[in-house]
SEVEX-843131 format. One record per residue (C-alpha): x negated, y negated, z; residue number from 1. Coordinates in steps of 0.1 Angstrom, whole numbers, padded with zeros to 4 digits, always signed. Layout:
BEGIN
@X->X Y->Y Z->Z num->NUM .
...
//
This chain:
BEGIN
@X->+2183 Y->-0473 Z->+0862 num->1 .
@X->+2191 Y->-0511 Z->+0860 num->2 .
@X->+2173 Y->-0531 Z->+0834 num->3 .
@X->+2154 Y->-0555 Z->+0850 num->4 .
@X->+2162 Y->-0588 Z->+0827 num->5 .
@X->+2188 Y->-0598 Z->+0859 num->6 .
@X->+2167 Y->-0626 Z->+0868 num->7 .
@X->+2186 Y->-0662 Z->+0850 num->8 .
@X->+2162 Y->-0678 Z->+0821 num->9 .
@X->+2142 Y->-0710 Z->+0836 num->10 .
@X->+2154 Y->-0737 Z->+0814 num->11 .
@X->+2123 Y->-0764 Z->+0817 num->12 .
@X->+2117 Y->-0797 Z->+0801 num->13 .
@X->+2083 Y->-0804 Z->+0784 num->14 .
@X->+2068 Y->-0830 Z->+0806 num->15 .
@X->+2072 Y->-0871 Z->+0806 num->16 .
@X->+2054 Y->-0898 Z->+0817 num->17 .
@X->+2063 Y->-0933 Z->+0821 num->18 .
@X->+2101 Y->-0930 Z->+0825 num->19 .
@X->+2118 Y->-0965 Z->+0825 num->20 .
@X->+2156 Y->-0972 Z->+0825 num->21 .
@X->+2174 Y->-1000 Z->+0821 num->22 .
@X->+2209 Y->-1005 Z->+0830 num->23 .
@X->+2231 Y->-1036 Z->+0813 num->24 .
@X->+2257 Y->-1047 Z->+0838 num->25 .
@X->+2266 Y->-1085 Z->+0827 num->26 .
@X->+2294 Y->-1099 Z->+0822 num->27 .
@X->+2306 Y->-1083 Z->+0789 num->28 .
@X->+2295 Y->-1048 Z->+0804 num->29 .
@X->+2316 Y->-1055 Z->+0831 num->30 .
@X->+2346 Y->-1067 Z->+0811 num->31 .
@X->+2342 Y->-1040 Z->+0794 num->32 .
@X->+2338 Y->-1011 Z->+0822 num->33 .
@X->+2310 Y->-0997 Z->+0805 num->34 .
@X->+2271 Y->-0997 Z->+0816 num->35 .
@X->+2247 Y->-1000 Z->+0786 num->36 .
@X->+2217 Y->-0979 Z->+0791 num->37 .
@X->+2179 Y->-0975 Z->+0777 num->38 .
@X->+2158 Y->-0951 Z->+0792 num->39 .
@X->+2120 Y->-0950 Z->+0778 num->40 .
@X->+2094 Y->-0928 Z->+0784 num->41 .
@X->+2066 Y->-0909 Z->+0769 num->42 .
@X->+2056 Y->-0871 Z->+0754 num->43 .
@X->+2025 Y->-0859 Z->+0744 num->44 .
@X->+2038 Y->-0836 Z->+0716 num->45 .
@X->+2068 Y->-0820 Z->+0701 num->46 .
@X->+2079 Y->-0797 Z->+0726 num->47 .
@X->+2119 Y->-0804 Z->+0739 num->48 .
@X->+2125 Y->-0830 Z->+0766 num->49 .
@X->+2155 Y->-0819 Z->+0783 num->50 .
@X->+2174 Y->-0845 Z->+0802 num->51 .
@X->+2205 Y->-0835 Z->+0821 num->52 .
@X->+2225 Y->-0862 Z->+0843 num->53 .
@X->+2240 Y->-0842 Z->+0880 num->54 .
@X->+2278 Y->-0829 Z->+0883 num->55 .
@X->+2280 Y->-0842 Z->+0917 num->56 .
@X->+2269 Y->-0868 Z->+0942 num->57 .
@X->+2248 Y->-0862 Z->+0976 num->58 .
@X->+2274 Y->-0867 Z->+0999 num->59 .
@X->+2308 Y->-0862 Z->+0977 num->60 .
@X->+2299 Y->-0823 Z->+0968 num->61 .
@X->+2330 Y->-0817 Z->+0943 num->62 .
@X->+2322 Y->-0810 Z->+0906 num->63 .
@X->+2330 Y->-0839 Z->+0889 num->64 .
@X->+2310 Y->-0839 Z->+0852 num->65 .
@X->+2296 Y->-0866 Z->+0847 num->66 .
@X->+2280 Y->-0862 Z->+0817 num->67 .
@X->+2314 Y->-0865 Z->+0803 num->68 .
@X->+2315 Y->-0908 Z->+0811 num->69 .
@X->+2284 Y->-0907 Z->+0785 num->70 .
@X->+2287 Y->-0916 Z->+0749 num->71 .
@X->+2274 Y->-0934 Z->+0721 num->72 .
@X->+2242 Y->-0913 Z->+0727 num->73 .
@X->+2207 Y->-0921 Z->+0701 num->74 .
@X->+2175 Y->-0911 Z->+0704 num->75 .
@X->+2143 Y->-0930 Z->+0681 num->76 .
@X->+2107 Y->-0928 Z->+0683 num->77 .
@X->+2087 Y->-0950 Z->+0659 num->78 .
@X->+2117 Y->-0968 Z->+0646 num->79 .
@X->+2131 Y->-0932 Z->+0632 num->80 .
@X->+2162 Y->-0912 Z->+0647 num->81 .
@X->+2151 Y->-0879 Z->+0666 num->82 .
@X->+2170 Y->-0848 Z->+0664 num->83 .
@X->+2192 Y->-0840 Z->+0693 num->84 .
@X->+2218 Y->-0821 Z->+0709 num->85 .
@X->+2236 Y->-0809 Z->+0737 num->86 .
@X->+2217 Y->-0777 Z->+0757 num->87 .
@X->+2250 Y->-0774 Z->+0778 num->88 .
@X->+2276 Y->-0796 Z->+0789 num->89 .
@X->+2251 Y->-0819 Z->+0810 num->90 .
@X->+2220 Y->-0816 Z->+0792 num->91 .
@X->+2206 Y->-0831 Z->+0763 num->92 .
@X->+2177 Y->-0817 Z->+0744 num->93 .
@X->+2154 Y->-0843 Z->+0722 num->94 .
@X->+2131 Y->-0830 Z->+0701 num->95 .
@X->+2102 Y->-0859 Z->+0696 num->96 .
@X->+2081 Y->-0863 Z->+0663 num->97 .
@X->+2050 Y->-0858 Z->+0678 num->98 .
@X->+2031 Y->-0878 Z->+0703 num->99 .
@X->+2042 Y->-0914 Z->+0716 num->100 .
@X->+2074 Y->-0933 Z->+0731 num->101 .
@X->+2108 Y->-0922 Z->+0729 num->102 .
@X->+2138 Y->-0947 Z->+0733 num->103 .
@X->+2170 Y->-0935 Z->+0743 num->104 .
@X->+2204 Y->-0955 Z->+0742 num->105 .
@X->+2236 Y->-0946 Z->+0764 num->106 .
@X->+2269 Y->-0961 Z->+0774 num->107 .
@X->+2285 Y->-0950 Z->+0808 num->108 .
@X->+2323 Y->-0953 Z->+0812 num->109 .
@X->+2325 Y->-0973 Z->+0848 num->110 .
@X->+2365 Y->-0974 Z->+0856 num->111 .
@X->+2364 Y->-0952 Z->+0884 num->112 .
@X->+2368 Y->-0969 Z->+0922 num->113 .
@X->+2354 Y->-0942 Z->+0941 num->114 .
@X->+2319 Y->-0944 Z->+0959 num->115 .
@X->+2303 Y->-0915 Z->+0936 num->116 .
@X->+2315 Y->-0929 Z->+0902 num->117 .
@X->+2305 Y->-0967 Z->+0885 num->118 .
@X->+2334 Y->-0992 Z->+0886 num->119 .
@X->+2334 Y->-1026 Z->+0877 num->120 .
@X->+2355 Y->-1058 Z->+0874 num->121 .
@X->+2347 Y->-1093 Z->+0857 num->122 .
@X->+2321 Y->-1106 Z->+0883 num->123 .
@X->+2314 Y->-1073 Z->+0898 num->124 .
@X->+2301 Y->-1037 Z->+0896 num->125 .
@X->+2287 Y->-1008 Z->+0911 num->126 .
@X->+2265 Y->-0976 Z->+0905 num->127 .
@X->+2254 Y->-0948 Z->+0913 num->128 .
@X->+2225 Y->-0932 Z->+0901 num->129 .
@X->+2241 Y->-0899 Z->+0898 num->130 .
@X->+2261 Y->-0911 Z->+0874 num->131 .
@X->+2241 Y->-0932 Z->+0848 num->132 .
@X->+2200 Y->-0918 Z->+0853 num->133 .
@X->+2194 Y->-0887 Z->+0835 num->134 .
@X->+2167 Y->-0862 Z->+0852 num->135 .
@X->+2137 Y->-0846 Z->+0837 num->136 .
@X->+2151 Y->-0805 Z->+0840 num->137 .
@X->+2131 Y->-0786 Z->+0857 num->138 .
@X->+2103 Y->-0816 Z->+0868 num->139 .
@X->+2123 Y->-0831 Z->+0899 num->140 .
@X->+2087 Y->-0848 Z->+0907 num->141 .
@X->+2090 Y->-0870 Z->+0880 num->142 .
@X->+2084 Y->-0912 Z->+0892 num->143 .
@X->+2112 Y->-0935 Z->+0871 num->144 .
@X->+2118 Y->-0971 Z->+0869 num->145 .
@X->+2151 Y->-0987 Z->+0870 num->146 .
@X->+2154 Y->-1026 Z->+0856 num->147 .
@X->+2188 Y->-1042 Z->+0860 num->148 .
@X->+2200 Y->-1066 Z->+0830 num->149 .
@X->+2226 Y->-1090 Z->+0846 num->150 .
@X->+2238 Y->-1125 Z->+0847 num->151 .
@X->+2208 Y->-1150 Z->+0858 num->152 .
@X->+2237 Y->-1163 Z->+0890 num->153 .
@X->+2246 Y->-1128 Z->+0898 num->154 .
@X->+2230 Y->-1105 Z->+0928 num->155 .
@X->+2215 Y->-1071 Z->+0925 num->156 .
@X->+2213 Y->-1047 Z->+0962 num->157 .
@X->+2200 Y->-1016 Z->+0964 num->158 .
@X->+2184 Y->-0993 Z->+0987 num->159 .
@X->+2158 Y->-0983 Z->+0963 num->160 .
@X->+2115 Y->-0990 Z->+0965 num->161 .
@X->+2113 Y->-1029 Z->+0951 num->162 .
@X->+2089 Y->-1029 Z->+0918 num->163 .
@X->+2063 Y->-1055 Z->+0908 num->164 .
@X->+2089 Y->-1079 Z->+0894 num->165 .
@X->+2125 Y->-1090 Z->+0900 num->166 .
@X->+2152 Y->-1070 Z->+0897 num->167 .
@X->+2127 Y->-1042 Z->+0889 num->168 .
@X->+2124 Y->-1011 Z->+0914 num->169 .
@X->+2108 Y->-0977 Z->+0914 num->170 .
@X->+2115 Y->-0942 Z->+0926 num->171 .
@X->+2092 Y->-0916 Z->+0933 num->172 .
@X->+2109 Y->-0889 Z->+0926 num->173 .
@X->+2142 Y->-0876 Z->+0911 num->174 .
@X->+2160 Y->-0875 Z->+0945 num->175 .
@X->+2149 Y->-0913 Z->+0950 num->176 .
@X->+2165 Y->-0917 Z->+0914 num->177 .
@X->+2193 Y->-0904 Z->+0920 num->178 .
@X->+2202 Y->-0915 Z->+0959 num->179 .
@X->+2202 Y->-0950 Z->+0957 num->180 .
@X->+2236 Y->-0971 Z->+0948 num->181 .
@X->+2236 Y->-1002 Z->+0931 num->182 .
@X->+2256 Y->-1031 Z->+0940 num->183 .
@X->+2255 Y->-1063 Z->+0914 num->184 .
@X->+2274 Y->-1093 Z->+0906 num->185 .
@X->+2291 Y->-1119 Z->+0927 num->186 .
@X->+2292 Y->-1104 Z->+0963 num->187 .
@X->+2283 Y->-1112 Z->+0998 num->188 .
@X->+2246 Y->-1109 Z->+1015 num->189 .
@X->+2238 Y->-1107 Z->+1050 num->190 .
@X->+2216 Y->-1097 Z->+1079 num->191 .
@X->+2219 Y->-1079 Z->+1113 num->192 .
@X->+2186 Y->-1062 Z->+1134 num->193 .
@X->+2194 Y->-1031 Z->+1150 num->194 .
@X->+2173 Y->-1012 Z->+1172 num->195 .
@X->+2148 Y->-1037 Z->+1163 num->196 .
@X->+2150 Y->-1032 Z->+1126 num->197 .
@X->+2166 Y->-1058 Z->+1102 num->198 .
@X->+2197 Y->-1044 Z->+1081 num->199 .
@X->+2209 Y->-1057 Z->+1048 num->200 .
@X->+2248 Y->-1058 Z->+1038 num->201 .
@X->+2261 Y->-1063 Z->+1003 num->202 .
@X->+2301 Y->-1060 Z->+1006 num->203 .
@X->+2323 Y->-1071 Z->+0982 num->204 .
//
């Protein structure tokens, strides 16, 4: 007979609420080729809150890691470092100190000109989410925030929901998260109505 433990272990986070990220792209970040990135959100115990970030874009299906353009990686609640490590290559497991919000700091490598990967320039970068948001495992339902930190002069276009305040927006799932590129910096804005419907174009 064949034993029937065949079935691959469900690997699920312990749910979040509230989840807020907050990418820096100013002019040092861009100088630098590097996003800075806060994501905030909070747990209602201790149980593991596994957050992994995709191998691949929608659209550009080759395995390209990019958990790997992530370092400089802390987690705090309270003011006090959490315990935390790596579940697998793209999946990081924080274990919170008990009820409350966690804080958690990133940097993204962005040196890549390609339309999956983040790329920047002095007066000018791009995103997707795909590679900087990291995803609740197991809850794709999960609503997020995204804030963009930038230059007061510089632009910010996206296809993603607008929030309640500038440069603030909102997706309502992880799909919405993860789907929508980010354009900001110094770049060109205009307008065209097709089919009755007015279109937006940020090129650079």
């Amino acid at each position: 007979a064949v034993p029937a433990q065949t079935a691959e272990r469900v690997v699920r986070s312990a749910p979040v609420s509230e989840l807020r990220f907050e990418v820096g792209l100013a002019a040092e970040e861009a100088f630098l080729q590097s996003l800075r990135v806060t994501a905030r959100f909070k747990v209602e115990g201790r149980e593991p809150v596994l957050l992994s970030m995709p191998s691949w874009t929608p659209g550009s299906y080759e395995v390209a890691n990019f958990a790997r353009h992530v370092s400089a990686f802390t987690a705090m609640q309270a003011g006090r470092e959490l315990r935390w490590d790596k579940l697998d290559p793209d999946t990081w497991r924080v274990i919170p100190a008990g009820r409350g919000e966690v804080t958690l700091e990133y940097r993204v490598r962005a040196d890549t000109l390609d339309n999956a990967r983040a790329w920047t320039r002095e007066d000018f970068g791009f995103f997707n989410g795909t590679t900087v948001f990291l995803m609740v495992e197991g809850r794709p339902e999960t609503p997020a925030a995204v804030r963009v930190r930038t230059e007061p002069n510089w632009l910010v276009a996206t296809g993603m929901t607008p929030g309640d305040s500038a440069r603030r927006w909102v997706a309502r799932d992880v799909h919405d998260l993860m789907d929508h590129p980010f354009f900001v910096g110094k770049f060109d804005l205009d307008s065209m109505r097709v089919a009755e419907k007015w279109m937006r174009l940020a090129t650079y």
